[in-house]
N, C-alpha and C positions, 0 to 999 in steps of 0.2 A: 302290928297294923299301923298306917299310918294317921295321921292325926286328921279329923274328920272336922270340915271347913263348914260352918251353917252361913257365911255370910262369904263374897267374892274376894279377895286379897285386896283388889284395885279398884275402886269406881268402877261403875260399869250404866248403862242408863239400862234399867229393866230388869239387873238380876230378881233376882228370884231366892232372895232371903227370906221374906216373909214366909212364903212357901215352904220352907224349908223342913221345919218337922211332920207338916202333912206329906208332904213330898216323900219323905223317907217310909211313911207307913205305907204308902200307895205301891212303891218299889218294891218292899220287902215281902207283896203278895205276889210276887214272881219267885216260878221256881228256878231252881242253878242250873245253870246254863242256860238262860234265856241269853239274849244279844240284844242289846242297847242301843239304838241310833237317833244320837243328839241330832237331829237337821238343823238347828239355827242355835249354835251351841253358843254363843255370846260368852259371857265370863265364865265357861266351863262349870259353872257351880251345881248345875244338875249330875253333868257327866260324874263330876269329882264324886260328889253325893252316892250317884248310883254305882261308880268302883269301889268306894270304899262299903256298901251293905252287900255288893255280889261281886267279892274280889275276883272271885274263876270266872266272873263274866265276862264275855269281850263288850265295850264298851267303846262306841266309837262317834269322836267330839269334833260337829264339823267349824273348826275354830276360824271362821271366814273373815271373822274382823282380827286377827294375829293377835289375841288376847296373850299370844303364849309370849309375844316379841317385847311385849309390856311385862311381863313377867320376870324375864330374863334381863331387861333395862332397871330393875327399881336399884340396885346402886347407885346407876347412874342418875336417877329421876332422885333419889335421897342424897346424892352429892349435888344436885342441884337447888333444892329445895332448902337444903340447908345456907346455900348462899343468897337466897332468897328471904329466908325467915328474918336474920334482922334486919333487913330494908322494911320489911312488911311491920314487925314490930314498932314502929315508930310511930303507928296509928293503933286504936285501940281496936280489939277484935271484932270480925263481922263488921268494918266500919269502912269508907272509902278507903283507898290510897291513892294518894294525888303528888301534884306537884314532881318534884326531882326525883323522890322514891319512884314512884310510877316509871319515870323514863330509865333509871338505874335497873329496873326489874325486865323490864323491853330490854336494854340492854345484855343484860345477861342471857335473856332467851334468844336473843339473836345472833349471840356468840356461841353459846351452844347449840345452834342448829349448824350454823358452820362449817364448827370442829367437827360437830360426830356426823350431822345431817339428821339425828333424831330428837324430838320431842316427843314424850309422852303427853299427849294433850287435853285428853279427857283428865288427869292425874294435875294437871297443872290448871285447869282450869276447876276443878273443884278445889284447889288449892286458893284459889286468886278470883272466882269468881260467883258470883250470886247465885245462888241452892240451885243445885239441877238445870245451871246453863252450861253448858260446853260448847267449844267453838274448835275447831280445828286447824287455825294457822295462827302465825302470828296477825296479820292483817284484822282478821276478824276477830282476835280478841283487842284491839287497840280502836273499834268499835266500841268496844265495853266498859265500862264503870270496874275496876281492878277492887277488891275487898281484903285485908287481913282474914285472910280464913286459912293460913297455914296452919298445919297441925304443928303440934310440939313436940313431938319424936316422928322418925321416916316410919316409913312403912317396913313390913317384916319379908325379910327374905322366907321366899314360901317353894324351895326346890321339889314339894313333895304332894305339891297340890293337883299338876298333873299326871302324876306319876300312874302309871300303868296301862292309860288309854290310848286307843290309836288316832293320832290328831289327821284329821283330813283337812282342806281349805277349798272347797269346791261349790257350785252354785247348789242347792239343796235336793233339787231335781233330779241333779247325775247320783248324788249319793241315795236317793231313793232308789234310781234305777236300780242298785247294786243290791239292793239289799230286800227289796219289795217282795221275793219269791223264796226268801229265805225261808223255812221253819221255825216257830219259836222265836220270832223277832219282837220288839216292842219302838213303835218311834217315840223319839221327845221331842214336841212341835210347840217351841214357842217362838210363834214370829214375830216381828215389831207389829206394835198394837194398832189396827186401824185404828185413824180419827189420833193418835198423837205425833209426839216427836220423834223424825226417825232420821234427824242429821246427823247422829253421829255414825251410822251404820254406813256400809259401804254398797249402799243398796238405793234403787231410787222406787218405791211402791204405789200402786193406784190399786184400786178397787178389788180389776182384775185379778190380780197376784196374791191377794189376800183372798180371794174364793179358789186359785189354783192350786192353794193350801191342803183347802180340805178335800180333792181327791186322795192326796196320800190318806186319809182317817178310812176308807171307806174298805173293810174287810183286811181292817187290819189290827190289830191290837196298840195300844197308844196314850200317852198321858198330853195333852193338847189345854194350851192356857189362852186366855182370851181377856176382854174388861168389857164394862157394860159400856162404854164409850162407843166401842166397833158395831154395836148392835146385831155383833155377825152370830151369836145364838138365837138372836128372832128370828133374825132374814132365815135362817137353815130351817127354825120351826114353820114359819109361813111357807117355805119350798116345798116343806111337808106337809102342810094343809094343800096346798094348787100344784100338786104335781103333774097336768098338764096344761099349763100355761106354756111353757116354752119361751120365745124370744118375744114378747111384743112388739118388738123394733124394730124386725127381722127383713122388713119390707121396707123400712122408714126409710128416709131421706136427712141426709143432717147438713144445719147451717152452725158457724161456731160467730160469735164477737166478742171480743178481747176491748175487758172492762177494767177502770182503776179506779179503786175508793178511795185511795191518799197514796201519797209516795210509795209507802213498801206493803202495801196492799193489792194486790191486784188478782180477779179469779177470769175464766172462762163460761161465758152464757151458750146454752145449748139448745138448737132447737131442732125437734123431731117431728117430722111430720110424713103422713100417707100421700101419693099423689091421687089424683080422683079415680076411682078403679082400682087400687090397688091396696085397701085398706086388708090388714093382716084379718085371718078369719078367726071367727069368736072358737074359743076350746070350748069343745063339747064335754 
């Protein structure tokens, strides 16, 4: 059997390490041959988890952010890194890096996007910058304050980490389609968390899309993660306290104005309102 991953190989924002050994008791109250479908399979570390306790499982990782393409690049991303380390070295650890180092480090990412055209950037951005920011291009990391946070050895080639599952890349919806009507199915539903950061995903979410979630939960079997941040376990208890309310809005009328509290602050004011006569009827 192959070697059993409790933590993601690579950076990832959200894996589900912590998770990990409750995760594996939850999985292993499925009997063999159940079927596994990661819908927002991020760093594969569920999937991984769930083939290696039900090997004859089919298990299928919908890898929509190319987790696997980072995967297949840490060579590269450790031949890079290591041209980086002693530039970085010349300051002390977790501490800026400024001056020529900085622009010599810019340098090199920008010759290496280049030649190959890739950057791994969540990997080089926990590398270079402050806990749990990532940034995605060069541009926007040269926004950023650059930190000695390089590791002291590369990371590990891990050819064995997705080994056995069937990788999909599709919006999570179509892969529900597929699989909804199955027998014996179980989903893994963790979507980026309302109410945090979800820049590094390839996905742009509001409200909506995080309650169009939890139709797949509904008459199906399912391990589904969440934080008290989303407050989306109230909202679904009080849906279940006032389950006929409906739209209260249903009727409204909407005005929007576009408001700015300082330069990179800015939100959307909303106003809903009945016209005279047509106020929504009270639920009986």
């Amino acid at each position: 059997m192959s070697r059993l991953y409790l933590s993601a190989p690579l950076p990832f924002v959200g894996q589900k390490r912590m998770f990990a050994k409750h995760f594996i008791e939850v999985v292993r109250q499925y009997p063999a041959g159940t079927v596994f479908v990661d819908l927002f399979g991020g760093s594969g570390l569920l999937s991984h988890i769930t083939k290696h306790i039900h090997p004859a499982s089919r298990v299928i990782y919908n890898d929509f952010d190319n987790y696997r393409r980072r995967i297949e690049e840490i060579p590269r991303t450790n031949a890079l890194l290591d041209r980086i380390r002693p530039i970085a070295s010349r300051f002390p650890r977790h501490k800026p890096v400024t001056g020529e180092a900085r622009e010599e480090i810019f340098r090199l990412l920008e010759q290496e996007e280049r030649e190959t055209g890739y950057l791994d950037f969540i990997t080089l951005s926990s590398s270079l910058m402050f806990s749990m920011k990532y940034k995605m291009s060069i541009p926007e990391m040269r926004r950023e304050t650059l930190y000695n946070n390089v590791r002291k050895t590369g990371y590990a080639e891990c050819p064995d980490y997705l080994a056995g599952l069937e990788i999909e890349s599709c919006d999570y919806r179509e892969l529900f389609e597929r699989f909804r009507n199955m027998p014996g199915v179980v989903f893994l539903v963790d979507p980026p968390y309302l109410s945090t950061e979800v820049g590094t995903y390839r996905m742009s979410w509001r409200l909506a899309d995080y309650l169009d979630v939890l139709s797949v939960l509904s008459g199906h079997d399912f391990v589904y993660f969440t934080s008290d941040k989303s407050s989306l376990v109230e909202l679904c208890e009080w849906m279940g306290r006032n389950p006929s309310l409906g739209n209260p809005f249903e009727r409204c009328r909407r005005r929007e104005f576009d408001a700015t509290m300082n330069y990179n602050a800015r939100y959307t004011d909303i106003m809903l309102f009945t016209e005279l006569g047509n106020a929504p009827e009270e639920a009986v």
